[in-house]
N, C-alpha and C positions, 0 to 999 in steps of 0.2 A: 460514451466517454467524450469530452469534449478538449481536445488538442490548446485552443485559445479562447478568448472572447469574443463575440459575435457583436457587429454593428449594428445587423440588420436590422433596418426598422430604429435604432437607436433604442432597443428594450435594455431594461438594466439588466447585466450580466452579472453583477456579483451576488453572492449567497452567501450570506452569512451559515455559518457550521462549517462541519467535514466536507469534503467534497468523495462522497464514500466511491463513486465512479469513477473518478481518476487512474489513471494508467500507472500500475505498479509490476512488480516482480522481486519475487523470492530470491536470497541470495545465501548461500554461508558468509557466516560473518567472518570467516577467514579468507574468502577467496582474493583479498590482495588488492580491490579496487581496479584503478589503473585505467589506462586508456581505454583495453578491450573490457568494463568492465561492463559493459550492456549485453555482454556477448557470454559473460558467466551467469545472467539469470538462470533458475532452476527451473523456472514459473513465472508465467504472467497472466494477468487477468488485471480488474479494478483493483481498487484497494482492499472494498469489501471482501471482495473472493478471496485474495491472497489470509487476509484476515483470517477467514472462517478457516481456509485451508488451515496453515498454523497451528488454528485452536484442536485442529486433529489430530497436530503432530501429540506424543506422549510428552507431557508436561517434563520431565526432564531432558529431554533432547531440542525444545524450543529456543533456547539459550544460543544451540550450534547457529541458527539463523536469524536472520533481519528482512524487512521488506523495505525496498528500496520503491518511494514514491514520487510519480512526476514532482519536477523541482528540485530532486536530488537530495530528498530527506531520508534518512534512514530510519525506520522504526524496528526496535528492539523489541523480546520476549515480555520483559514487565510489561511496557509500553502497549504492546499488543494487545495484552490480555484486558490491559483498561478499557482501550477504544473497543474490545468484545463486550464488555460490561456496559456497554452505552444505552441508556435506553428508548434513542432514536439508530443505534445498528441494524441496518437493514442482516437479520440471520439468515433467510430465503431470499 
């Protein structure tokens, strides 16, 4: 997982796509946000992982949560299911 960009050497650091490695974590989407709101994750892992996690939950209960993604993006149950559908998703 890679926290920032790296200089070293001056290699280009951007990557075009997902960054599926990125540091995320599972939240209910009702838990309120807020100050303490890195302190309500359920789950962490990469993106990927929380992902796959998710697509385990039973398709009607997906809806209860969100993955909350370095950068402070939220991805929702539809949303989710798309980026599962991708077919560069790392599934393993």
């Amino acid at each position: 997982m890679t926290d920032h960009p790296s200089t070293f050497r001056a290699d280009d650091t951007h990557h075009e796509g997902i960054a599926w490695d990125d540091r995320a974590s599972l939240h209910r989407v009702d838990d309120g946000d807020g100050v303490l709101d890195g302190a309500k994750g359920l789950r962490s892992g990469t993106f990927a992982e929380m992902i796959r996690h998710m697509m385990l939950l039973p398709k009607d209960e997906r809806a209860a949560y969100c993955i909350e993604k370095a950068g402070d993006r939220e991805y929702h149950a539809a949303e989710v299911a798309q980026l599962a559908a991708l077919p560069d998703f790392p599934h393993a």
